[in-house]
C-alpha positions in Angstrom: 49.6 -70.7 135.3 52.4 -68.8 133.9 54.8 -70.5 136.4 54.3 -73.9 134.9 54.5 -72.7 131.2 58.1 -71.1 132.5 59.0 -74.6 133.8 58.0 -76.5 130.7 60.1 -74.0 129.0 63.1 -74.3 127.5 65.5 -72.0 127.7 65.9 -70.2 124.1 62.7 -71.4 122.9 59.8 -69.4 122.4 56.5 -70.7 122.3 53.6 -69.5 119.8 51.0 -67.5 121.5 48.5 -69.1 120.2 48.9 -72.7 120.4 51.3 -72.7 122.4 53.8 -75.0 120.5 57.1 -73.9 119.7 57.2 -71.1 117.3 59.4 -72.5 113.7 61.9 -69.6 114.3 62.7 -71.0 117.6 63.1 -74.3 116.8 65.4 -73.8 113.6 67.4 -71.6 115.9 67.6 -75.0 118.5 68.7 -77.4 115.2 72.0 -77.8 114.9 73.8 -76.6 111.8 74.4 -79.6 109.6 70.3 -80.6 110.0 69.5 -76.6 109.0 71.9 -77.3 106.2 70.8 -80.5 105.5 67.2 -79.1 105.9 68.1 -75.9 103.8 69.4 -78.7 101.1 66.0 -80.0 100.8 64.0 -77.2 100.8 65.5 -75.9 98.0 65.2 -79.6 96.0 61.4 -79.3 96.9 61.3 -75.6 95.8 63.2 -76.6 92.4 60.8 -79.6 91.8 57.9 -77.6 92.5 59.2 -74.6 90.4 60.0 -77.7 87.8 56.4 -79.0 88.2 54.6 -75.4 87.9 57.0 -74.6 84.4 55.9 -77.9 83.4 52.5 -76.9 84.0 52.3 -73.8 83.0 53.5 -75.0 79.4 51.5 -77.8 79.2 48.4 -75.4 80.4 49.5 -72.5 78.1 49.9 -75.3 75.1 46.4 -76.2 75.8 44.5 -72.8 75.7 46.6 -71.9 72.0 45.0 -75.3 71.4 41.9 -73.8 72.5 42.2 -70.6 71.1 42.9 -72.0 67.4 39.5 -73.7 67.5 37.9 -70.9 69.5 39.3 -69.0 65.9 38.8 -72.1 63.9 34.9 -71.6 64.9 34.4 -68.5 65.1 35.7 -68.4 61.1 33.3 -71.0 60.6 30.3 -69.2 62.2 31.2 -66.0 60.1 31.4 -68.2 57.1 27.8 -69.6 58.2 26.5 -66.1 58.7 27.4 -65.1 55.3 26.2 -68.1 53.8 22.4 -67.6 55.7 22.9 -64.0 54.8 23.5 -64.7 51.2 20.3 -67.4 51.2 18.4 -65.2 52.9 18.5 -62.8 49.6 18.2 -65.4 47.6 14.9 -66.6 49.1 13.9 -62.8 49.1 14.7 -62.6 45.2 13.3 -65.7 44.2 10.0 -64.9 46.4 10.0 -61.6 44.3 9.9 -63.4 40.9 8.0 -65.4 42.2 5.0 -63.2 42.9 5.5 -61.5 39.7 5.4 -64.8 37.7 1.9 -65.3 39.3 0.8 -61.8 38.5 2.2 -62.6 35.2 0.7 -66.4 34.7 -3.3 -64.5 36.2 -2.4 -61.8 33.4 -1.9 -64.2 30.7 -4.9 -66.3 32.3 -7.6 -63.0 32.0 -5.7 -62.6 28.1 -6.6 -66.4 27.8 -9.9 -66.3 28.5 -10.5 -62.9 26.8 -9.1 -64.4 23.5 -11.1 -67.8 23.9 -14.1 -65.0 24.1 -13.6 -63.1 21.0 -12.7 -66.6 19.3 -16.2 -67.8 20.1 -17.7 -64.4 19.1 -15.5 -64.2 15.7 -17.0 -67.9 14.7 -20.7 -66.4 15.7 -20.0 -63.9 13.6 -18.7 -65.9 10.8 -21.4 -68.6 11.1 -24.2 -65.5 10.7 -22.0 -64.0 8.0 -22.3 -67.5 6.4 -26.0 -67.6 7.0 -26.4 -64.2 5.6 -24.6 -65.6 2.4 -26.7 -68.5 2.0 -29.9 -66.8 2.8 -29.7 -65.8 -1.1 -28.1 -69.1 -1.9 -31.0 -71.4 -2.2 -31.2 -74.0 -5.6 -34.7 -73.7 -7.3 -35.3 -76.5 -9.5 -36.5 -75.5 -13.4 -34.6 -72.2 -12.3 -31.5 -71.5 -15.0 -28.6 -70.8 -13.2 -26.7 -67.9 -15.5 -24.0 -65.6 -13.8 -24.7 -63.1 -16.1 -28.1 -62.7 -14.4 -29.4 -61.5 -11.0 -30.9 -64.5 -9.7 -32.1 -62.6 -6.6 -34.6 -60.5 -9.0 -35.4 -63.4 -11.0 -36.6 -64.7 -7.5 -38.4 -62.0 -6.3 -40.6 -61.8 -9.4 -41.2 -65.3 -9.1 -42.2 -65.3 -5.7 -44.3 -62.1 -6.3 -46.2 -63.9 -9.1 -47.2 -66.9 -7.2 -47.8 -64.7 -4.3 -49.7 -62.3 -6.4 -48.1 -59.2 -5.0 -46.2 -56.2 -6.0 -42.2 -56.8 -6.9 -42.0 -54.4 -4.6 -43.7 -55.4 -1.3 -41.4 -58.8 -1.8 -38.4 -57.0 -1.8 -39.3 -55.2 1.4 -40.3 -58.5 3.0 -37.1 -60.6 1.9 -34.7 -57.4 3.2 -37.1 -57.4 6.6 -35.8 -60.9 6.6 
């Protein structure tokens, strides 16, 4: 087998190990000079455009992520902003749920005074309407009995009463205080 690879062989080129084509080396070295030039020529236009193309790129790629990093910032300012907002509601709600509570401690306090008040109202006109009883206990109008300010009707009464009840002055007085 290496005979015919010697005979396919030209001489000067060397073939690739591998696949067995001729290696690029070789086969620059079997161009003649004007095509390497000519070939040189283009390789470099290619490796210009390309270097062109990447540049190009690159700015527009490095354009984009400033783009991307001013929002990334512009958010990121806005989330902080956000945060300090929630943070500052947050207290808020906290606060107001504290005066809150004590304006309902407050509000059942003034409820229990309320009620305690409407109590000693009702016991203060008890107490007035007894007082009031009391006075007209002695206030009663006898007819054919001379009404004189100069003279203690309550006596006149009592010796009135104990005649017709024919009974001591005395034991009436005990039974009208009893009353």
């Amino acid at each position: 087998m290496s005979k015919n690879r010697e005979k396919n062989t030209q001489p000067g080129v060397r073939k690739n190990s591998i696949s067995g084509q001729p290696s690029i080396v070789s086969a620059w070295k079997n161009t003649s000079t004007t095509n390497q030039e000519t070939n040189m020529a283009g390789i470099q236009e290619l490796i210009i455009q390309l270097k062109q193309t990447m540049e190009n790129n690159f700015s527009q790629l490095s354009k984009e992520v400033q783009g991307v990093a001013k929002d990334v910032q512009t958010l990121s300012l806005e989330v902080y902003q956000l945060n300090k907002k929630t943070i500052q509601i947050e207290e808020n709600m906290k606060k107001h749920s504290e005066e809150l509570k004590e304006v309902k401690k407050k509000s059942e306090q003034l409820e229990y005074e309320v009620k305690q008040l409407k109590q000693n109202n009702e016991e203060l006109l008890d107490r007035m309407a007894m007082t009031e009883l009391r006075q007209k206990e002695n206030s009663l109008r006898l007819r054919n009995v001379p009404e004189n300010a100069d003279k203690d009707l309550t006596k006149i009464i009592t010796e009135v009463i104990a005649d017709m009840l024919q009974q001591n002055i005395e034991e009436v007085e005990e039974q009208i205080e009893k009353i």
